[in-house]
DRENLUMTI-784362 format. One record per residue (C-alpha): x, y, z; residue in one letter. Coordinates in nm, 4 decimals. Each point is the difference from the previous one (the first is absolute). Example, Ala and Ser with C-alpha at 12.3 -4.5 7.8 and 13.67 -1.06 7.14 Angstrom:
<pts>
PT/1.2300/-0.4500/0.7800/a
PT/0.1370/0.3440/-0.0660/s
</pts>
This chain:
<pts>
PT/12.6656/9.2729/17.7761/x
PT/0.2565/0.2440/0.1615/x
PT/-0.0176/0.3381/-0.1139/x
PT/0.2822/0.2138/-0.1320/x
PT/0.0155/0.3615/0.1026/x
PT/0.2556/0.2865/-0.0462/x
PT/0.0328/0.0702/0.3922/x
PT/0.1781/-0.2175/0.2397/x
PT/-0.3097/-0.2579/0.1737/x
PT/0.0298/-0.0121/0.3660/x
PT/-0.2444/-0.2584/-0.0358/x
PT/-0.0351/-0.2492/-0.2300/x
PT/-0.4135/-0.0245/-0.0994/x
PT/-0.0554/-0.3534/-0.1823/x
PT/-0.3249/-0.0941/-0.1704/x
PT/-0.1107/-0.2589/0.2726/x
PT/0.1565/-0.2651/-0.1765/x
PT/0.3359/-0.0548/0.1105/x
PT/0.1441/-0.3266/0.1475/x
PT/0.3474/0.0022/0.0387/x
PT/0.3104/0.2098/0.0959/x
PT/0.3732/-0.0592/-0.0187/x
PT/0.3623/0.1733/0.0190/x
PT/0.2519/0.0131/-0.2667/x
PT/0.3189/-0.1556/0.1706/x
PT/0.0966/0.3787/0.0089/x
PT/-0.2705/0.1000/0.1739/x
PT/-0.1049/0.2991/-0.2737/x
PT/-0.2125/-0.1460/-0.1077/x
PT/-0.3745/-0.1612/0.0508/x
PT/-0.2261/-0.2046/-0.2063/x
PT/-0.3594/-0.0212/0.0626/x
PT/-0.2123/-0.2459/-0.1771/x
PT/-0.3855/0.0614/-0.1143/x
PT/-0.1188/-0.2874/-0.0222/x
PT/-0.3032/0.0886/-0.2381/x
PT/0.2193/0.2758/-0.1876/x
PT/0.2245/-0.2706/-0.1049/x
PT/0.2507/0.2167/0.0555/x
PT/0.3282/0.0463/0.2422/x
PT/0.0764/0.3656/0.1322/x
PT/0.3487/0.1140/0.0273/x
PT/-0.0227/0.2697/0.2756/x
PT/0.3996/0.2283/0.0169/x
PT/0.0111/-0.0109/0.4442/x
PT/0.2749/0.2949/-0.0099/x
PT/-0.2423/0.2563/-0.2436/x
PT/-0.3172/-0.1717/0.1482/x
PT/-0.1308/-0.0175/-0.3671/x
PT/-0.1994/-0.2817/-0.2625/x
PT/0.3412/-0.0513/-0.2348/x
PT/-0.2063/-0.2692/-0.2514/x
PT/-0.2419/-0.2153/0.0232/x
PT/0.0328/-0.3639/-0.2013/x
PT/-0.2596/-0.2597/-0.1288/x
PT/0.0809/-0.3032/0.1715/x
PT/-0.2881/-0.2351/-0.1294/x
PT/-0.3020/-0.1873/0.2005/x
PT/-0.0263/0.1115/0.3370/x
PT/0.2868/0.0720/0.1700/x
PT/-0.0691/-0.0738/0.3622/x
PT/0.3630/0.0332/0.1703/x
PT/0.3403/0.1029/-0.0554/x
PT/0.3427/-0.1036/0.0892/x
PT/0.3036/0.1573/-0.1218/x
PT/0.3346/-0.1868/0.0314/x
PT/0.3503/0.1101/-0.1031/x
</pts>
């Protein structure tokens, strides 16, 4: 699960369950996957922040994000 918080992470502390990482095109944005979560993470690179965080379904072990 990724956690939200009100102050910028400089780190991004996951619950030991993540799998996969990707770019947006852009490159502002990431997406983590946690695979028991069920859920994808959609980390902001430029404030360095949790933005939303979106059921996905069974076990999401990897991303890729296309244009």
């Amino acid at each position: 699960m990724c956690r939200k918080n009100e102050e910028p992470l400089k780190s991004f502390r996951m619950e030991n369950d993540e799998h996969g990482v990707d770019a947006s095109p852009d490159h502002k944005y990431f997406f983590v996957t946690n695979m028991f979560e069920t859920t994808v993470c959609v980390i902001d690179k430029e404030h360095n922040k949790v933005m939303k965080t979106v059921e996905v379904g069974e076990i999401p072990s990897g991303i890729n994000v296309m244009p």
